[in-house]
LOKETI-81572 format. One record per residue (C-alpha): residue number from 1; x, y, z. Coordinates in nm, 4 decimals, padded with zeros to 6 digits, always signed. Each point is the difference from the previous one (the first is absolute). Last residue first. Layout:
BEGIN
(NUM, (X, Y, Z))
...
//
This chain:
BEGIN
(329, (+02.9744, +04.6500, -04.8209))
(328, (-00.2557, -00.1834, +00.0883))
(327, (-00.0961, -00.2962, -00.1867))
(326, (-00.3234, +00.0070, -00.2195))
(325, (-00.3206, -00.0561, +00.1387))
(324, (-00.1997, -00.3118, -00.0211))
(323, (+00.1446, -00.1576, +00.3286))
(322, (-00.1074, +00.2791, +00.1791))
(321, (-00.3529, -00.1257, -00.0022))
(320, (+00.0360, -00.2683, +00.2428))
(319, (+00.1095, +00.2300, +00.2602))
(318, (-00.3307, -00.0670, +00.1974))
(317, (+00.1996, -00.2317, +00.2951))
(316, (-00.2690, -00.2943, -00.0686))
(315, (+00.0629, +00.0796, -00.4233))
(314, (+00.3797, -00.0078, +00.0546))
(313, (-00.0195, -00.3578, +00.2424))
(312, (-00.2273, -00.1517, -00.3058))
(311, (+00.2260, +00.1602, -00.2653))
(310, (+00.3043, -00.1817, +00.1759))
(309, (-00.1758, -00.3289, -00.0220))
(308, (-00.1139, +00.0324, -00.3333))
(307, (+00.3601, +00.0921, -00.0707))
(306, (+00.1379, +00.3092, -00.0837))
(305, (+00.3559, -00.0987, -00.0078))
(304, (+00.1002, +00.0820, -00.3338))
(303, (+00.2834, +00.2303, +00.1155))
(302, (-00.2057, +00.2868, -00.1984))
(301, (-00.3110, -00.0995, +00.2209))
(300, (+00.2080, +00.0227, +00.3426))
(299, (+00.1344, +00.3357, -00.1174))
(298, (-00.3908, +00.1251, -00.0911))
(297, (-00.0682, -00.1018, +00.3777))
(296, (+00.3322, +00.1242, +00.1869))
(295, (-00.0304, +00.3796, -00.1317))
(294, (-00.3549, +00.0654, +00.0985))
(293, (+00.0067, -00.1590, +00.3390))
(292, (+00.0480, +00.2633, +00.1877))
(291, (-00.3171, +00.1718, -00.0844))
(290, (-00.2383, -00.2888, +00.1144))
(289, (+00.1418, +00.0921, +00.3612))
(288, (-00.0969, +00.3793, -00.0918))
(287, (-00.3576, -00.1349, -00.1191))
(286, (-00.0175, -00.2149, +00.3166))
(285, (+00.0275, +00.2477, +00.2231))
(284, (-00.2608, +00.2323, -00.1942))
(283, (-00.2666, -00.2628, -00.0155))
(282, (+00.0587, -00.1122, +00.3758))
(281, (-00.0737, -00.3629, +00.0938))
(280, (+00.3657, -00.1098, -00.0011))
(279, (+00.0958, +00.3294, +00.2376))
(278, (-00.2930, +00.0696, +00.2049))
(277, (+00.0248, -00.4293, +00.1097))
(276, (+00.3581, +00.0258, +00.1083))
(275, (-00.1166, +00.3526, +00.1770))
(274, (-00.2429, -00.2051, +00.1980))
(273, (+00.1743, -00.3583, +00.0594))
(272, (+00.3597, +00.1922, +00.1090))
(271, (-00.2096, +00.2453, +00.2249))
(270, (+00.1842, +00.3342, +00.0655))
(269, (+00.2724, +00.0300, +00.3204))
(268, (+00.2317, +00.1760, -00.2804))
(267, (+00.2030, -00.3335, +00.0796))
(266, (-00.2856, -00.1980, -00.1114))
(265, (-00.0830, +00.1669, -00.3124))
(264, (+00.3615, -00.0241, -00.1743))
(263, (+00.0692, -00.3607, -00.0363))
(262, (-00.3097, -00.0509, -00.2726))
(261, (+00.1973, +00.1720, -00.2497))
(260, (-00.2573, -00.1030, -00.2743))
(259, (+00.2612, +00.0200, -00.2361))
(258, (+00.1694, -00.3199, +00.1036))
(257, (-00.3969, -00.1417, -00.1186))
(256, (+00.0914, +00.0928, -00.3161))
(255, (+00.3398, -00.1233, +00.0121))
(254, (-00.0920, -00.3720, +00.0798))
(253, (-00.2658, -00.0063, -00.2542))
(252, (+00.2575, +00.1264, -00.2786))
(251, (+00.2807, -00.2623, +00.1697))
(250, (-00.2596, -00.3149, +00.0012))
(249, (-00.1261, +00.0494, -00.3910))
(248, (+00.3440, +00.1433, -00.1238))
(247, (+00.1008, -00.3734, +00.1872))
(246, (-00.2176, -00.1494, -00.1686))
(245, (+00.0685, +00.1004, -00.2797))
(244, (+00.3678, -00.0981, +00.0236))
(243, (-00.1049, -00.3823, +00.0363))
(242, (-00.2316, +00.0205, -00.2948))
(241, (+00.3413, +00.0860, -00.2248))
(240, (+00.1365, -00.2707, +00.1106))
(239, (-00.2516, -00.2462, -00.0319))
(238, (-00.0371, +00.1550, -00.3610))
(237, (+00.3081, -00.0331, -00.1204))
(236, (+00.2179, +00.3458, +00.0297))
(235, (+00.2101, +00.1074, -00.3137))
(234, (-00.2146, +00.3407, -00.0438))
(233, (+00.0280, +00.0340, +00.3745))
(232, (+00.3425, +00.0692, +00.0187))
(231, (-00.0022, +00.2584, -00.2791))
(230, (-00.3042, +00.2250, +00.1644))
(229, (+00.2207, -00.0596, +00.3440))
(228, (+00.2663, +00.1481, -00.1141))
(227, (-00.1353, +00.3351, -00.1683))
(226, (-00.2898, +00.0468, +00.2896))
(225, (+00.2922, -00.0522, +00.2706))
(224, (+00.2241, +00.2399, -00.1213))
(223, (-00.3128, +00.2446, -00.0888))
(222, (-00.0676, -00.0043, +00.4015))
(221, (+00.3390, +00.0603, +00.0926))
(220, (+00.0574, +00.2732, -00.2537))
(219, (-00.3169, +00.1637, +00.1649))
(218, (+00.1182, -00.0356, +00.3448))
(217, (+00.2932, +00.2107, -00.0831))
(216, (-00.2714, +00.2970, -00.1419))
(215, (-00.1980, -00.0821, +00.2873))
(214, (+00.3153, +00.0796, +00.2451))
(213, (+00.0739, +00.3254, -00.0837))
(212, (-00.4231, +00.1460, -00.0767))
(211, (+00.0059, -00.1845, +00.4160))
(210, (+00.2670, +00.2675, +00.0955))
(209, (-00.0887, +00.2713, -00.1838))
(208, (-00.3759, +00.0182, +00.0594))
(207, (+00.0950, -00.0558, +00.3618))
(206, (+00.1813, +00.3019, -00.0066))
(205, (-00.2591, +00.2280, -00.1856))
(204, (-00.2050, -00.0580, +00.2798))
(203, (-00.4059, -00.0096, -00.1473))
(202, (-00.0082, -00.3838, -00.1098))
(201, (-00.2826, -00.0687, -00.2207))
(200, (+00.1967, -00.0812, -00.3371))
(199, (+00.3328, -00.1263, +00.1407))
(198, (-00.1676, -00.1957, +00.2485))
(197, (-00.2384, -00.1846, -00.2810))
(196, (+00.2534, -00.0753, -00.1962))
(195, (+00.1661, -00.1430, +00.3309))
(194, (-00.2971, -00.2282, +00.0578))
(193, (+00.0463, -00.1187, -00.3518))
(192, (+00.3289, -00.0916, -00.0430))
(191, (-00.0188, -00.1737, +00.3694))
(190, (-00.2491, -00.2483, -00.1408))
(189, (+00.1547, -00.0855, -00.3363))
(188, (+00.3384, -00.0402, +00.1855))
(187, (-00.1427, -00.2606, +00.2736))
(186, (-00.1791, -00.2188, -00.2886))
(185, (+00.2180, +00.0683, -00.2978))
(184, (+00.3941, +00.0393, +00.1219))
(183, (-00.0759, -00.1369, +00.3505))
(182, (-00.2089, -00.3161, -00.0618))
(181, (+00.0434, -00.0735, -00.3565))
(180, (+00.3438, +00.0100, +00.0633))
(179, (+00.0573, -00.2191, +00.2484))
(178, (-00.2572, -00.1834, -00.1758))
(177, (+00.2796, -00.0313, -00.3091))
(176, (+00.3114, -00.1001, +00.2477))
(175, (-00.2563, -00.3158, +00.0767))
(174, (+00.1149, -00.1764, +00.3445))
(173, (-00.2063, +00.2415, +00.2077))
(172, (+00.1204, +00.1755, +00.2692))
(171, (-00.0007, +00.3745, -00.0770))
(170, (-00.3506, -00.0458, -00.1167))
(169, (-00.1384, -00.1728, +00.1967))
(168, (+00.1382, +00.1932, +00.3230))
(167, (-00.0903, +00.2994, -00.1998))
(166, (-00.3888, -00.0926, -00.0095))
(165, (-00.0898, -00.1061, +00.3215))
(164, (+00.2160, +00.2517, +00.1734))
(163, (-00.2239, +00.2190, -00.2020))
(162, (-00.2884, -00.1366, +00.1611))
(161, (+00.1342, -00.0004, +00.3048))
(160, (+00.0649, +00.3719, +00.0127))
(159, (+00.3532, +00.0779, +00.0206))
(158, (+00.0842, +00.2356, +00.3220))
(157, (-00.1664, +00.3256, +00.0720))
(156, (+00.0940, +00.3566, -00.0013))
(155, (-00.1267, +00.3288, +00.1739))
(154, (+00.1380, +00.3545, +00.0503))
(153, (+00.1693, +00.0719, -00.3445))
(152, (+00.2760, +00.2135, -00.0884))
(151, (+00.3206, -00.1676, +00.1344))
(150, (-00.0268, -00.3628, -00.0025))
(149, (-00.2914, -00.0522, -00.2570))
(148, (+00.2028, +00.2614, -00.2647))
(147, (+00.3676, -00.1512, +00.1116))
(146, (-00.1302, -00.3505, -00.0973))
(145, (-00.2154, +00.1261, -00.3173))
(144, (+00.3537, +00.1811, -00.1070))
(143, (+00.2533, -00.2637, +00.0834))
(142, (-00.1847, -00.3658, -00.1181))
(141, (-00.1191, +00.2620, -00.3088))
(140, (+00.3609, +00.0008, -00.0614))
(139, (+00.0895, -00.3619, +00.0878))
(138, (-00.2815, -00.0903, -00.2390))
(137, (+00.1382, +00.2320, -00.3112))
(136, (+00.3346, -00.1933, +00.0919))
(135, (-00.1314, -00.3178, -00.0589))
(134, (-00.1670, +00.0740, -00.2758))
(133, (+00.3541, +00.0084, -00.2070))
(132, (+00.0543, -00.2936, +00.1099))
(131, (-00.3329, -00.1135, -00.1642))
(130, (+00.0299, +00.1623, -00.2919))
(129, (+00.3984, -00.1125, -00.0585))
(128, (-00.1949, -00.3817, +00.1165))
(127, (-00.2539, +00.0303, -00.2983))
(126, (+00.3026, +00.0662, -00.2510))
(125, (+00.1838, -00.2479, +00.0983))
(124, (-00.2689, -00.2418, -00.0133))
(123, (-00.0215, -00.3076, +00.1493))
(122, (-00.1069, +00.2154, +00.3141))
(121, (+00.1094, -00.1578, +00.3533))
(120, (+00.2459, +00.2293, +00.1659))
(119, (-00.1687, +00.3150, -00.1217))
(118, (-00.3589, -00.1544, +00.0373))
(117, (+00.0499, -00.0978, +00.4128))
(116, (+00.1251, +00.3537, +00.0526))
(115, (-00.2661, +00.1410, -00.1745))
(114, (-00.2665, -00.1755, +00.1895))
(113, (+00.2007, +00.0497, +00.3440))
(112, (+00.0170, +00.4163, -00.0954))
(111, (-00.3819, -00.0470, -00.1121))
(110, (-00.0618, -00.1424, +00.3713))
(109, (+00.2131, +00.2933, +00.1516))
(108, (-00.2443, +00.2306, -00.2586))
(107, (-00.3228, -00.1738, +00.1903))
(106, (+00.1007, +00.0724, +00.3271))
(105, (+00.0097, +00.3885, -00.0800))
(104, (-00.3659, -00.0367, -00.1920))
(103, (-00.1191, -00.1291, +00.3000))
(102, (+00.1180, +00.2382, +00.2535))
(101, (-00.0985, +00.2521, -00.2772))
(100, (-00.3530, -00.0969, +00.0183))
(99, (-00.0374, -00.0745, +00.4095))
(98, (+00.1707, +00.3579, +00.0454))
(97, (-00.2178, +00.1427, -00.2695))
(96, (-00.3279, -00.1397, +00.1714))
(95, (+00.0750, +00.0116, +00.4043))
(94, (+00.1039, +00.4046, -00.0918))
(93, (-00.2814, +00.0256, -00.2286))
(92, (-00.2408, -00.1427, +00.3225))
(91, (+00.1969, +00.2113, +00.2183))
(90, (-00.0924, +00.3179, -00.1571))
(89, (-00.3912, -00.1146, -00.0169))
(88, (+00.0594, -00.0581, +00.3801))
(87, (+00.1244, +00.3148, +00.0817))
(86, (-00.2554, +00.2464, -00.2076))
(85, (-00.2557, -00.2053, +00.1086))
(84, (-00.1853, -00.3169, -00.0929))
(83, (-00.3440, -00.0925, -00.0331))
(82, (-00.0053, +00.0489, -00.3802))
(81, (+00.2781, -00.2117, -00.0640))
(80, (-00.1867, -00.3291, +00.2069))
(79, (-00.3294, +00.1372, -00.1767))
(78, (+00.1920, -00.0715, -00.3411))
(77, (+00.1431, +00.2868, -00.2042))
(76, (+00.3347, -00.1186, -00.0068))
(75, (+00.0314, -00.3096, +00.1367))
(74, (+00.2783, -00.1830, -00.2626))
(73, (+00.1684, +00.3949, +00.0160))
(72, (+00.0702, +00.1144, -00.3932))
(71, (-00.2574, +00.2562, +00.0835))
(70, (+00.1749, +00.1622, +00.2383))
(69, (+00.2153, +00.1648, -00.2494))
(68, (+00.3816, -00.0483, +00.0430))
(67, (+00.2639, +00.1386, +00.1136))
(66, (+00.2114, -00.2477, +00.0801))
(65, (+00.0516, +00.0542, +00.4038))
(64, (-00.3229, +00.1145, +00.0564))
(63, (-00.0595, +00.1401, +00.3269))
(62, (+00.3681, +00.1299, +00.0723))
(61, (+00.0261, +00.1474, -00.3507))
(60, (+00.3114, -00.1236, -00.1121))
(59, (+00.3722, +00.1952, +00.0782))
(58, (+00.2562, +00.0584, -00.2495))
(57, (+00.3890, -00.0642, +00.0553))
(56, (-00.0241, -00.3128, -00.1637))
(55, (+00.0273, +00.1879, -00.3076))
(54, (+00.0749, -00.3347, -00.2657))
(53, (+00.2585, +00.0003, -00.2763))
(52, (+00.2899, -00.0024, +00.2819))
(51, (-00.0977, -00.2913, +00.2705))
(50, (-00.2173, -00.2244, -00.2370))
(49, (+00.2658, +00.0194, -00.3213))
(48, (-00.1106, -00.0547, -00.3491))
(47, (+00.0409, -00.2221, -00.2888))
(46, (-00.1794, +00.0376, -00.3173))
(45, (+00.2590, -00.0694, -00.2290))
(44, (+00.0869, -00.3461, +00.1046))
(43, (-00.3459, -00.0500, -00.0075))
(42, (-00.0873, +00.0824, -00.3008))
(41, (+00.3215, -00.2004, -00.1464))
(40, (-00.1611, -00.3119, +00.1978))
(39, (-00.3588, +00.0422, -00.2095))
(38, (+00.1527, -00.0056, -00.3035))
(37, (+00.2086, -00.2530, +00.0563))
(36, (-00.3270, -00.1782, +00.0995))
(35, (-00.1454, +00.0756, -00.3533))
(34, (+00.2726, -00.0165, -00.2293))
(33, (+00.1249, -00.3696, +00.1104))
(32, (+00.3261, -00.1355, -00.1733))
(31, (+00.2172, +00.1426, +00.3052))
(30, (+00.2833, -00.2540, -00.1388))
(29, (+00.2329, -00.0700, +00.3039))
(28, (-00.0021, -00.3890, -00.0832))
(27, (+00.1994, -00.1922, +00.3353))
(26, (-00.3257, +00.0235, +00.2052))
(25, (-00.0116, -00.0745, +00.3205))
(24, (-00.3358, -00.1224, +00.1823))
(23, (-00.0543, -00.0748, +00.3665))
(22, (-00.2377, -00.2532, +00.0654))
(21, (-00.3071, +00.0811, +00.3033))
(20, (-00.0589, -00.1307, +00.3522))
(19, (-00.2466, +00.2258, +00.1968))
(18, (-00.0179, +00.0441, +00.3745))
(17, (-00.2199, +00.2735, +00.1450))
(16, (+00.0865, +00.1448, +00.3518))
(15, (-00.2106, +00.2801, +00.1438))
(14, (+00.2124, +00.2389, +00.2114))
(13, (-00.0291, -00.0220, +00.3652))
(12, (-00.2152, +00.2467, +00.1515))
(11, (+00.0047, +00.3471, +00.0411))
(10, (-00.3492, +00.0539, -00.0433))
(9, (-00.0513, +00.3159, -00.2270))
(8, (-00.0595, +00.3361, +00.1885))
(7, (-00.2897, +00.1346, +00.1904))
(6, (+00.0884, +00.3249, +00.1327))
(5, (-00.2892, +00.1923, -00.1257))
(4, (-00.2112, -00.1958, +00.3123))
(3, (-00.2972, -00.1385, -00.1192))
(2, (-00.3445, +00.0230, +00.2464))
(1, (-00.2623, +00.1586, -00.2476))
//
């Protein structure tokens, strides 16, 4: 094992994506739509504060940060795990939840673009009050998974390039509606999961806090997009609509493979090719991948996008059969 637990992000330049979008004004103030004002009264009452609603005052377990069970590790139980000692199997959580939150935390500044981009560019009034009002929730989380990598963890990593991949298309592209595909339904879907299953393994009471905070604003995110998006594609012609699944085709492929986390083997002085190999050919690695897809599929279906195509790309990732259950909650 030859990390340091000094590693840090690369300070490099920031990454600079140019969109061109129309700004809408509306001169009719009637909020004629129940279900996103719904949504944006929720979270006007469900505000809270990172610096005073939060004990930042507690300290982590050293060795694992998160508190969670080993077995949520992508090489748990392998010969590679089973070789390693005390030290190394702390570093390997250490190289895990730092790469996982430093991904997570460079995914909400994306979602703060996103919602940016759908405030100023919604038809809707409606649709751009949920969108400002998302902008704040991703400022927040912005604040508390910044201040959580900066101050409590040893190890984090920049974007991966797969979800570089993924955000720059979807932050660029000339559609306002695969903007929000993208982040709302494809990004969203994917973090709504792995922080269900934080809350419910985590053993710090702090962390459970923190991320049980931040899903409930992801979840109005995610059922912003579902709601809009369900209308959108109703009206869609076909070429359109076969445009958009292939990008859910693309961007689910894309993020399964993100969740690899092939950056973090190397820098543990592990072999890339070896653990990269543990982790897709692994029955109980690819079960907990599977896992996070079980909110995104059955959305995906309800949004009528469940195309041959996309069911081909779901059946080779084996989440196919999440697109017969209901919708989550």
């Amino acid at each position: 094992m030859q990390a340091t637990l000094e590693t840090r992000m690369d300070a490099a330049q920031p990454y600079k994506w140019n969109f061109a979008l129309d700004a809408f004004m509306s001169e009719n103030y009637d909020f004629g739509d129940d279900s996103l004002n719904a949504i944006y009264q929720k979270a006007k009452a469900n505000q809270w504060d990172v610096n005073t609603d939060l004990d930042w005052s507690c300290e982590l377990n050293a060795d694992n940060p998160l508190g969670m069970p080993d077995g949520t590790l992508l090489i748990y139980g392998s010969d590679v795990w089973n070789k390693l000692d005390a030290k190394g199997r702390a570093e390997v959580r250490h190289h895990s939840q730092g790469w996982t939150l430093s991904q997570v935390l460079h995914g909400e500044q994306a979602a703060l673009i996103c919602a940016s981009k759908l405030a100023v560019a919604e038809e809707s009034l409606s649709a751009r009050l949920c969108a400002a009002g998302q902008i704040m929730d991703e400022a927040r989380h912005i604040e508390a998974f910044g201040r959580l990598v900066n101050d409590k963890l040893p190890i984090s990593y920049p974007m991966s390039q797969s979800l570089k991949s993924l955000l720059g298309d979807t932050i660029t592209s000339s559609h306002l509606d695969i903007t929000n595909l993208g982040m709302q339904v494809l990004v969203e879907g994917i973090a709504l999961s792995l922080f269900q299953s934080i809350v419910a393994y985590t053993q710090d009471p702090f962390i459970r806090d923190l991320v049980t905070r931040i899903q409930r604003d992801e979840a109005r995110h995610f059922a912003i997009g579902r709601i809009t998006l369900c209308r959108v594609y109703k009206e869609m012609t076909d070429t359109e609509r076969k445009e958009r699944e292939e990008f859910v085709a693309e961007g689910a492929h894309t993020l399964h493979e993100h969740l690899c986390a092939d950056d973090i083997w190397e820098p543990m002085g592990l072999s890339k090719k070896e653990c990269g190999h543990l982790v897709r050919n692994s029955p109980v690695t690819s079960s907990m991948r599977r896992s996070i897809f079980r909110r995104l599929v059955p959305t995906i279906r309800e949004m009528g996008l469940l195309s041959p195509r996309v069911q081909r790309v779901f059946e080779q990732l084996q989440v196919m059969d999440y697109a017969a259950m209901p919708l989550p909650a």
